[in-house]
PAKE-754893 format. One line per 3 residues: their letters; for each residue x, y, z of N, C-alpha, C. Coordinates in steps of 0.001 Angstrom, whole numbers, plus 500000, padded with zeros to 6 digits. Example, Ala and Ser with C-alpha at 12.3 -4.5 7.8 and 13.67 -1.06 7.14 Angstrom:
2
AS> 513190 494310 507800 512300 495500 507800 513200 496700 507800; 512850 497750 507080 513670 498940 507140 512900 500030 507870
This chain:
329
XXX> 599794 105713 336149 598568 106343 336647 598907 107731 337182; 598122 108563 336687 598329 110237 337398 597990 109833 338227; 599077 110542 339684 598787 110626 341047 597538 112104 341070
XXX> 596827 112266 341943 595964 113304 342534 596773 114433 342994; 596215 115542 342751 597217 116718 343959 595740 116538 345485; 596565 116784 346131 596262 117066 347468 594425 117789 347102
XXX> 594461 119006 346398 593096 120006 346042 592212 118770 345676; 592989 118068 344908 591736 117005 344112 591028 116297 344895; 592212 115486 345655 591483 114846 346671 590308 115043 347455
XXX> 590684 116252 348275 589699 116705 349003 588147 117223 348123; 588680 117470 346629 586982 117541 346084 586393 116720 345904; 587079 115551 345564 586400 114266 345713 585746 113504 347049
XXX> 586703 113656 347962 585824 113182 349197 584838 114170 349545; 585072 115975 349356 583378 116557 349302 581936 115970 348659; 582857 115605 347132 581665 115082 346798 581165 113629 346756
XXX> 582318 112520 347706 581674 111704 348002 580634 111749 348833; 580748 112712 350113 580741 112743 350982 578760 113882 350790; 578496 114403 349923 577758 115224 349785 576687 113969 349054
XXX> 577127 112836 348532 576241 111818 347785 575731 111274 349106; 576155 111058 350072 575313 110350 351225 574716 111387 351667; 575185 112378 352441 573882 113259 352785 572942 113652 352178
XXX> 572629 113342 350935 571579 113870 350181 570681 112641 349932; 571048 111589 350634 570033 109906 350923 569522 110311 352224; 569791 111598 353449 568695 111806 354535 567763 112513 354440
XXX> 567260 113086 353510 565649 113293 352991 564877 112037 353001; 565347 111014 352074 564800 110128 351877 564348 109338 353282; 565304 109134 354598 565409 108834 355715 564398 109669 356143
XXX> 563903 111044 356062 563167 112327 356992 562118 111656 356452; 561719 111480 355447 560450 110793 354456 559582 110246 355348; 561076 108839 355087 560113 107705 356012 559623 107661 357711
XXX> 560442 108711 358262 559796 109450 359470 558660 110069 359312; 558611 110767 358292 557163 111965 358571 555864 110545 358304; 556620 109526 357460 555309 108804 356889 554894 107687 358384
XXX> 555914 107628 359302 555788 106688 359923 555023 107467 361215; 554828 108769 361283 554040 109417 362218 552638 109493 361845; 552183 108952 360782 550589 108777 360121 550361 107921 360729
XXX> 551017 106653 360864 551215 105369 361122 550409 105201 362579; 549632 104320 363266 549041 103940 364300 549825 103274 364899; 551156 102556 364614 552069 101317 365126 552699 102201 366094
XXX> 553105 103915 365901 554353 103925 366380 553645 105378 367488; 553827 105680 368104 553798 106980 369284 555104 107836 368950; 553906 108913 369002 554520 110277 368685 553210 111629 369580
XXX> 553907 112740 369343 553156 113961 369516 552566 114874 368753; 552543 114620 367642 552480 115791 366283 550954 116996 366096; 551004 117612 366943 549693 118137 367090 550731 119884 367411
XXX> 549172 120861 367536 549386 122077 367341 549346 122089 369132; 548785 121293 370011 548629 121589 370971 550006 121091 372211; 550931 121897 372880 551743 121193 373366 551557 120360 374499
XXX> 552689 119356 375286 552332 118681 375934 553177 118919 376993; 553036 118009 378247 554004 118799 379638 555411 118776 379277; 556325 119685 379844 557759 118945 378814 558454 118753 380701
XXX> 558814 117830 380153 559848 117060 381035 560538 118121 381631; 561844 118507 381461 562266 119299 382024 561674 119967 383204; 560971 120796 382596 559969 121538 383090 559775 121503 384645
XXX> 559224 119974 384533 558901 119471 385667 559699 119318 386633; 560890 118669 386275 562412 118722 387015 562606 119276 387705; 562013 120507 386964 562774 122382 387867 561585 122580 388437
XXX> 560670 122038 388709 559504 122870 390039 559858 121628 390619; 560352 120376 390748 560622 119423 391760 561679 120150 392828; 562595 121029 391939 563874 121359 392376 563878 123177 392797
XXX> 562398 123363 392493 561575 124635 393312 561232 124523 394288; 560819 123402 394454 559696 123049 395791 560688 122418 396984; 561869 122019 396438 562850 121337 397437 563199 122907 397713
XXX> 563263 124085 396959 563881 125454 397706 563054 125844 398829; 561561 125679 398734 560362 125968 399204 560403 124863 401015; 560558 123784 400807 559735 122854 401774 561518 122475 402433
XXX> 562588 123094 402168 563477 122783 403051 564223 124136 402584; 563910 125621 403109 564542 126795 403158 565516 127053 403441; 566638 127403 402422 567634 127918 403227 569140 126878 402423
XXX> 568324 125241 402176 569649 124221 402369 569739 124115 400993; 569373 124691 399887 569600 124222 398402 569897 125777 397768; 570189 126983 398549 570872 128416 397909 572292 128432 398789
XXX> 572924 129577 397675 574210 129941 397766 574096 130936 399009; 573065 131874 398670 572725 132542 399809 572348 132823 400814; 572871 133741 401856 571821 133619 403319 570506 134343 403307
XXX> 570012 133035 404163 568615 133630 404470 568406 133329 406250; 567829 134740 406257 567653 134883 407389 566021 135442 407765; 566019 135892 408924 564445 136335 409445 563868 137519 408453
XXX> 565073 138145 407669 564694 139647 407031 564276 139342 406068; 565082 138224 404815 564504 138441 403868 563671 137466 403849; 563474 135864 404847 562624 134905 404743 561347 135327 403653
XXX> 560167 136116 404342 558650 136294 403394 559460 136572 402204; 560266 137459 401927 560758 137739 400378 560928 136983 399692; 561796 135701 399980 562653 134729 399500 561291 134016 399166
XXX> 560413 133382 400018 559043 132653 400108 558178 132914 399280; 557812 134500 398864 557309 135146 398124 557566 135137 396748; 558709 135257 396367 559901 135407 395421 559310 133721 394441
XXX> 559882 132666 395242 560018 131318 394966 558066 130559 394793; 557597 130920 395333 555863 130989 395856 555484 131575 394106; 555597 132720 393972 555058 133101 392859 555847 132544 391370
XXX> 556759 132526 391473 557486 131713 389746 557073 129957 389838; 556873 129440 391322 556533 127842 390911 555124 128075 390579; 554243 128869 391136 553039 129074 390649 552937 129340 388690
XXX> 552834 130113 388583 553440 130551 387085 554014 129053 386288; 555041 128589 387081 555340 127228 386032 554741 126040 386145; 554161 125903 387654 552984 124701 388131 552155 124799 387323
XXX> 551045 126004 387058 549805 126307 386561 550228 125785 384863; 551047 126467 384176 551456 126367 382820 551383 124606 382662; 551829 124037 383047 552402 122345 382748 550775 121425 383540
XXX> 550258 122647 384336 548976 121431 384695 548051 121383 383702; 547907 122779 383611 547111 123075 382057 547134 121999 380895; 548549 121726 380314 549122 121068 379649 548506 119621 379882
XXX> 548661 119365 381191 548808 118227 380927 546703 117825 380837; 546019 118673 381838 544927 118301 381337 544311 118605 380226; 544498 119472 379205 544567 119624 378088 544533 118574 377153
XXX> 545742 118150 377099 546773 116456 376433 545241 115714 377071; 545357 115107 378097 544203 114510 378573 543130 114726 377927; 542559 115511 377830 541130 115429 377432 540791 115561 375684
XXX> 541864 116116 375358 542235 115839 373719 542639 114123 373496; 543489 113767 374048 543683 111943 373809 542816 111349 374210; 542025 111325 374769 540772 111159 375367 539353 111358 374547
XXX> 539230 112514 374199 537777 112537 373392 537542 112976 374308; 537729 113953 375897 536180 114223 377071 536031 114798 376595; 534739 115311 377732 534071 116716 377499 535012 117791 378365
XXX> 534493 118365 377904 535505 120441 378127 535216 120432 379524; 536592 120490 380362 536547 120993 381465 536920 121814 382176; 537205 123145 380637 537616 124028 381119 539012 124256 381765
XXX> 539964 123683 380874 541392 123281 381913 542184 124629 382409; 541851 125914 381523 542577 127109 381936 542356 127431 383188; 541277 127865 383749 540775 127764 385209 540964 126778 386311
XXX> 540438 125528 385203 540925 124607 386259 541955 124127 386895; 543524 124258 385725 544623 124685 386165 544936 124995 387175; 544503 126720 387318 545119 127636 388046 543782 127270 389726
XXX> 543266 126620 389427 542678 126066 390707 543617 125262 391354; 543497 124294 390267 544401 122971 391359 545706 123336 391701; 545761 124233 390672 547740 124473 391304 547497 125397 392742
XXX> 546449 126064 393090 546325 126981 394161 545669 125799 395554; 545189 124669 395307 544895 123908 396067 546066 123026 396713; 546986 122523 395563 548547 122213 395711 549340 123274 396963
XXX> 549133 124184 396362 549990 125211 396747 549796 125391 398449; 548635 124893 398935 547980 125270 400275 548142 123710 401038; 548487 122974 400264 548785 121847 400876 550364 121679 401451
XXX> 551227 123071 400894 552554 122893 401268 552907 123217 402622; 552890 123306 403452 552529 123791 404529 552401 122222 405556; 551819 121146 405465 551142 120819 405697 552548 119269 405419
XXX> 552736 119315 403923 553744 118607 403410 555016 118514 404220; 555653 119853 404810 556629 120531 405680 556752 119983 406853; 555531 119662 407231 554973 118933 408965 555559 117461 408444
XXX> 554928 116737 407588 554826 115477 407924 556102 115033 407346; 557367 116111 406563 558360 115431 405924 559525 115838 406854; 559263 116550 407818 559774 116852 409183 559816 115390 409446
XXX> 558957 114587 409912 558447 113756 410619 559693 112384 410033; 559485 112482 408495 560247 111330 407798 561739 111573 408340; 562533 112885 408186 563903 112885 408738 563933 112773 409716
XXX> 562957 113137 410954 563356 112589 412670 563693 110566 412419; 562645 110533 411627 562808 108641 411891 563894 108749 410902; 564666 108806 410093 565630 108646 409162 566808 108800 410688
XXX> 566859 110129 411549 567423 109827 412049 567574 108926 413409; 566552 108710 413980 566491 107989 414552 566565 106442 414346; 566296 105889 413147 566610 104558 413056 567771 104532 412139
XXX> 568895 105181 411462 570082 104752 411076 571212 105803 412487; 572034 104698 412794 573027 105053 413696 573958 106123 413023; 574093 105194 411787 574866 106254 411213 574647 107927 410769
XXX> 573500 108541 410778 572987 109554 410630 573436 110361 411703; 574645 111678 411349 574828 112364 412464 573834 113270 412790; 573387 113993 411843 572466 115368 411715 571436 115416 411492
XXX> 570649 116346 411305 569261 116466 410388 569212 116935 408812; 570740 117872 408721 571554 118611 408075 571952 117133 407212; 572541 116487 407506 573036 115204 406719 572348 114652 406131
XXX> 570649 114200 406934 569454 113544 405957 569366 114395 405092; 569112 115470 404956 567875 116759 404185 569463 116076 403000; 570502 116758 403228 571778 116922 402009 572093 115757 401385
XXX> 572132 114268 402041 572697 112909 401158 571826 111999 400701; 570914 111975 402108 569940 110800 402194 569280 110384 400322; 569698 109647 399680 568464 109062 398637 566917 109032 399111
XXX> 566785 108586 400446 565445 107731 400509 564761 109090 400868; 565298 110182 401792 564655 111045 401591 564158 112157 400704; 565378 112373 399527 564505 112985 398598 563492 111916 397984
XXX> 563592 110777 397629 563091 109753 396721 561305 109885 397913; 561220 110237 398779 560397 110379 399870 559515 111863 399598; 560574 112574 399167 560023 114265 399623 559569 113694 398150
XXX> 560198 113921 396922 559176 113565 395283 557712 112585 395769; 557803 111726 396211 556460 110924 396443 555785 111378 396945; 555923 112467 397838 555067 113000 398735 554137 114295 397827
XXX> 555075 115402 397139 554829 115974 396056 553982 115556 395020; 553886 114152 394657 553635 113804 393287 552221 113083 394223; 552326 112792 395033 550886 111957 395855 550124 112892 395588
XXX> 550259 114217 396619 549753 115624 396747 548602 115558 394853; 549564 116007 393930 549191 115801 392825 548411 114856 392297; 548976 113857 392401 547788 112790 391946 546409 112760 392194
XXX> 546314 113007 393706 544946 113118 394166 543907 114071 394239; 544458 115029 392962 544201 116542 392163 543638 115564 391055; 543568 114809 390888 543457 113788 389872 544255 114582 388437
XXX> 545372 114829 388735 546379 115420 387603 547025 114533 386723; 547285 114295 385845 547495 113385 384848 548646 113684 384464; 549685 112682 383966 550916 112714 383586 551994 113195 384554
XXX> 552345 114459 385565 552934 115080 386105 553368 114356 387272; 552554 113730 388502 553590 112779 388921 554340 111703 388726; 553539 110891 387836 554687 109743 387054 555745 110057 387280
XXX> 555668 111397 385751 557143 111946 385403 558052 112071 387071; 557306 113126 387692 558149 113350 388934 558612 112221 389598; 557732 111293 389780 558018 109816 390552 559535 108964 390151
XXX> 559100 108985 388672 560375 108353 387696 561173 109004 387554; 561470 110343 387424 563215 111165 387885 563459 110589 389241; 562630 110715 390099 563291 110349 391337 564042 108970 391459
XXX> 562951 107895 390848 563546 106361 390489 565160 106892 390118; 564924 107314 388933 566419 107046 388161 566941 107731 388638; 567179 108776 389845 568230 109571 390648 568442 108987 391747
XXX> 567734 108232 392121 567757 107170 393548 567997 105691 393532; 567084 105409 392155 567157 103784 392465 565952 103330 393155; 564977 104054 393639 563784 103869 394371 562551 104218 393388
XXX> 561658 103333 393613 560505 103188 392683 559431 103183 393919; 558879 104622 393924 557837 104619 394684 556146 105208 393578; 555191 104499 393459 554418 104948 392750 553709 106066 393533
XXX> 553328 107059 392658 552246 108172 393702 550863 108188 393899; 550338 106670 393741 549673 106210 394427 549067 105551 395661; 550304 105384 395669 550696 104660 397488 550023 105410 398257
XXX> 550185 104684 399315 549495 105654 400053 550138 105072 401399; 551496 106314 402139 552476 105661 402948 552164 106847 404138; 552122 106408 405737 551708 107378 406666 553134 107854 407292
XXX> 553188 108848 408710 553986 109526 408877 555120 108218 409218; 556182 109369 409293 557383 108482 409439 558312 107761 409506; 558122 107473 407994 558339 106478 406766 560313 106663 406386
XXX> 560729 105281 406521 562098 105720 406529 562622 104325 405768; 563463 104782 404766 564118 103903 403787 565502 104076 403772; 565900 103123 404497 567918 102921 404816 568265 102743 403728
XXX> 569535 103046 403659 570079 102667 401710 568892 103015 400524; 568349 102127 400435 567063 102705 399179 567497 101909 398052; 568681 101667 397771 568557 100944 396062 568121 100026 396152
XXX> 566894 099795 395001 566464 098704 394746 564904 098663 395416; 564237 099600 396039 562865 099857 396412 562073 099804 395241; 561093 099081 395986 559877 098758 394733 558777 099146 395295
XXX> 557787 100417 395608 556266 100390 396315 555058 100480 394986; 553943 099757 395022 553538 099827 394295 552158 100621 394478; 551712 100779 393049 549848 102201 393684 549387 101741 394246
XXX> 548643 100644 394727 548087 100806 395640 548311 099649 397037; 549670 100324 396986 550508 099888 398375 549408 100671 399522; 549538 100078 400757 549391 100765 402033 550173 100736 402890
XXX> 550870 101830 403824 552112 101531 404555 551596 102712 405660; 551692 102266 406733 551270 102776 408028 552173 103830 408433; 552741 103444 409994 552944 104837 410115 554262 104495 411106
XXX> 555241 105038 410910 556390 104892 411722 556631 103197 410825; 556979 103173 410062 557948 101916 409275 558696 102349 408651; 559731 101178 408979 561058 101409 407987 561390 100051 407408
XXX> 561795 099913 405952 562175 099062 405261 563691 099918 404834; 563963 098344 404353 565451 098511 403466 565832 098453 402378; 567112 098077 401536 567241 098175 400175 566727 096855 399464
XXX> 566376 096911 398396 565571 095831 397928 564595 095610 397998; 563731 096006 399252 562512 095649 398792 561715 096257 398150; 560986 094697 397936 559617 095054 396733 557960 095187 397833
XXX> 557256 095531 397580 555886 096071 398061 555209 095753 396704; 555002 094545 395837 554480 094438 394682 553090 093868 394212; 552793 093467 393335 551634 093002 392894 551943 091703 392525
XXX> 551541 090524 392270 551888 089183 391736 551409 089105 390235; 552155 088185 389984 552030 088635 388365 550637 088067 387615; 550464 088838 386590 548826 088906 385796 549135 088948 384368
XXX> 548280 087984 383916 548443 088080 382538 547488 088892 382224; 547649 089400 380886 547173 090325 380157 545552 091006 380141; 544858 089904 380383 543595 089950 380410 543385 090161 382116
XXX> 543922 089663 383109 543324 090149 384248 544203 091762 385013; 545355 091779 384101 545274 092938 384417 544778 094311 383958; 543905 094353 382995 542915 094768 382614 542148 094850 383529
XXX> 541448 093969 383825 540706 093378 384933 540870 094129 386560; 542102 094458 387072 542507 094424 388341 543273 095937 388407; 542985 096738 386697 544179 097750 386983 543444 098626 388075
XXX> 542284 098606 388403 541545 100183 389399 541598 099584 390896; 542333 098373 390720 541889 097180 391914 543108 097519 392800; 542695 096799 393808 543683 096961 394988 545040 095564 394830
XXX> 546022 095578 393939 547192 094830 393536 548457 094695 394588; 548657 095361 395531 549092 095669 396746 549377 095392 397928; 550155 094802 398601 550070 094413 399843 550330 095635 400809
XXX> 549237 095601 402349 549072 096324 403198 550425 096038 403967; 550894 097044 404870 551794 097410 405559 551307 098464 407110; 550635 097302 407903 550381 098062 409379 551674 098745 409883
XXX> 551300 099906 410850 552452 100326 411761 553159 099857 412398; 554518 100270 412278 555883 099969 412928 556167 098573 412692; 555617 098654 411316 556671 097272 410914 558044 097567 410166
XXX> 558993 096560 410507 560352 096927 410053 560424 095684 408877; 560698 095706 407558 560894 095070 406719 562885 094903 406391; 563498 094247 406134 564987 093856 405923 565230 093810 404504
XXX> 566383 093809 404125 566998 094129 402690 566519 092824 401600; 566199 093176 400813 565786 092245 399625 564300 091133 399893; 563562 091357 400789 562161 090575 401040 561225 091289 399631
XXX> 560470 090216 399906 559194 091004 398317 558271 090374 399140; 557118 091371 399272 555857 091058 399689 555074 091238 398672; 554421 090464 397909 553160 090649 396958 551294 090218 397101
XXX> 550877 091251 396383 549422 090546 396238 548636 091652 397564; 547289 091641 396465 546409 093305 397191 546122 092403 398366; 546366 091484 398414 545250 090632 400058 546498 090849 401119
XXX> 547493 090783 400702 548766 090483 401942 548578 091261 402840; 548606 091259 404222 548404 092410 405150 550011 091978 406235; 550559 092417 406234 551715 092593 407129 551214 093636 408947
XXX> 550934 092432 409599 550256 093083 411182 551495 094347 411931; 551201 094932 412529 551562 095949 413501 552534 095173 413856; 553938 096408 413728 554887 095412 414980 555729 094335 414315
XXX> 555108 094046 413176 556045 092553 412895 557418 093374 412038; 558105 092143 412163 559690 092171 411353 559954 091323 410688; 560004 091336 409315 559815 090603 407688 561832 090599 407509
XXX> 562353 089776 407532 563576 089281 407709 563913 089286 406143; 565480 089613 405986 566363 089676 404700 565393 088682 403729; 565283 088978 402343 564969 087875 401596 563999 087046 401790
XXX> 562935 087215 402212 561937 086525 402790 560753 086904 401888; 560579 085657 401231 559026 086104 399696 557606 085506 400661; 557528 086955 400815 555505 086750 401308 554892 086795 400558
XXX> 553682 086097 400156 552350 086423 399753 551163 085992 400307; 551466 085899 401421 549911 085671 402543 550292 086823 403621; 549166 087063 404750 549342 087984 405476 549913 087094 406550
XXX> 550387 088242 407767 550708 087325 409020 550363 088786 410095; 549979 087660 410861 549149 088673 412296 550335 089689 412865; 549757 090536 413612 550264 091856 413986 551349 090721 415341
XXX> 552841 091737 415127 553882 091111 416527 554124 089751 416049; 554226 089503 415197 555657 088485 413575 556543 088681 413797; 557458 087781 413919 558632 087668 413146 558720 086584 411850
XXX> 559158 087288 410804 558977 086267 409447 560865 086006 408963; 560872 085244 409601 562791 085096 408339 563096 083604 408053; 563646 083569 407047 564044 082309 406286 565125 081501 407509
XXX> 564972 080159 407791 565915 079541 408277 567179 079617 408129; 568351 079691 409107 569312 080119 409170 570345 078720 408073; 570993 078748 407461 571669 077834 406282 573332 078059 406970
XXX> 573248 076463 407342 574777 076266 407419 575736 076606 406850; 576459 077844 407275 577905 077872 406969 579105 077099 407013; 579957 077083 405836 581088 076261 406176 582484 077136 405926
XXX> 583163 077100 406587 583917 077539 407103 585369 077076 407111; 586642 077347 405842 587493 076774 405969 588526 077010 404967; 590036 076402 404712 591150 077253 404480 590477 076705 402289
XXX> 591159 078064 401902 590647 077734 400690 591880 076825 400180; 591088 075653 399206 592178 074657 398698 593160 074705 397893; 592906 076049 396909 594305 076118 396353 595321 076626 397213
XXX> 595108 077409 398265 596294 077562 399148 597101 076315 399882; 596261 075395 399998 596539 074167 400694 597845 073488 399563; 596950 073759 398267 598073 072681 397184 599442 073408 396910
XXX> 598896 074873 397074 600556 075968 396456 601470 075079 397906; 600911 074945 398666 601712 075035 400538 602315 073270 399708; 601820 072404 399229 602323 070932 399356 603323 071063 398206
XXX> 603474 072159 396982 604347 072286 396330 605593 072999 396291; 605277 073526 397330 606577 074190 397819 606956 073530 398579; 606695 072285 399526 607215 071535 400165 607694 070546 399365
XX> 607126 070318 398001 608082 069341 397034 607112 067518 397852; 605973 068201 397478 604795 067061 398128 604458 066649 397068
């Protein structure tokens, strides 16, 4: 058999190698045909839609905005403060307005409404947003005093604003609430759910949570839309704030509904409890203990925790048997 030279080889694996890539047309095909298709979600229109990213970076605008100073390289001081404010004030405007547009746009095209004028209306709501920041500043003040006041471990204020999970996962909810109740479509989700997957905390921006709201650890938080949570509470990691489960047809039924359990002031909830169901009301004052599954309410000044389970306590047995074989037992 003639051996190959080295040249040959390699033309042959070109042109093996050129016979498969010329089978991904055929592959692009059945993509373009499968976007006709009703089975599958896609975007394919002339009109664009909010882009993700996007959003990311005015989350990560507004953290420059509503905590000054702690997310630049640079100093800021009394001189250039209005500049810096000014500076940051006018480009989130510009990229707020662009992506609200968008998204009510998308809306009312997937939709079938009637014209509501989204160019204007845009640059409204983003200027109504914009006047609410101010205001946001006060009450997320409020969340790091209790962050520090109820974890020991918290040296600073400087330490919440820079590590804390629960407080950014806090400052996004607060942002994306703001929004929602612009009745803005698509844009806090998104914001809500970066925060999830950067935290581990699932707060919907529907909730509706009052001042002073403080989440120790945070992985594993569940609040749901139409949670209610008072004012000065703190929960821990794990918990859920959920809805009880619905089959298909009643949640249809129950989606505009109140699914939610209430949360009066200065209640302290413990790591891994699930409270479910829109009727649950958790009273003023009470303390909902580790692991503890509610779904009824309990009066204000509770204590709720699972019975304490005997420990046992004692030398583990393979050490016992290594000890009788070395004694030649």
């Amino acid at each position: 058999m003639k051996r190959l030279k080295n040249g040959d080889k390699c033309k042959n694996e070109i042109k093996s190698a050129k016979s498969y890539r010329d089978q991904v047309p055929s592959v692009v095909h059945e993509l373009v045909a499968s976007c006709s298709s009703s089975s599958c979600f896609d975007h394919v229109s002339a009109e664009p839609i909010p882009y993700r990213e996007a959003i990311i970076d005015i989350l990560h605008r507004l953290a420059l905005i509503l905590y000054p100073g702690y997310f630049i390289r640079t100093r800021l001081d009394s001189i250039n403060l209005e500049y810096y404010l000014g500076q940051q004030m006018i480009t989130l405007y510009e990229i707020l307005s662009e992506q609200i547009i968008l998204a009510i746009r998308h809306d009312c095209i997937r939709h079938n409404q009637p014209c509501v004028h989204c160019e204007p209306l845009g640059h409204r709501l983003t200027l109504e947003f914009l006047r609410k920041l101010p205001e946001l500043r006060t009450i997320l003040a409020k969340d790091i005093r209790a962050a520090l006041d109820g974890d020991p471990a918290a040296k600073s204020y400087d330490e919440i604003i820079f590590s804390y999970p629960g407080i950014w996962a806090i400052t996004v909810y607060r942002i994306a609430h703001a929004l929602y109740h612009l009745d803005i479509p698509l844009i806090p989700r998104i914001m809500t759910e970066y925060a999830h997957g950067r935290t581990g905390i699932d707060i919907h921006p529907g909730a509706h949570i009052g001042e002073s709201f403080f989440i120790d650890h945070g992985t594993g938080v569940v609040i749901g839309e139409t949670c209610t949570i008072g004012n000065r509470v703190r929960i821990y990691q794990g918990v859920t704030l959920g809805a009880l489960s619905l089959s298909r047809a009643e949640c249809k039924r129950l989606r505009s509904k109140k699914r939610h359990p209430s949360i009066e002031d200065d209640v302290i909830i413990y790591a891994n409890a699930t409270i479910l169901g829109g009727a649950t009301v958790v009273g003023a004052r009470s303390v909902i203990g580790g692991n503890v599954w509610l779904t009824h309410s309990v009066p204000p000044d509770t204590e709720v925790f699972i019975k304490k389970q005997d420990l046992i306590i004692g030398a583990k047995q393979f050490k016992k048997q290594a000890s009788r074989q070395r004694l030649g037992k």
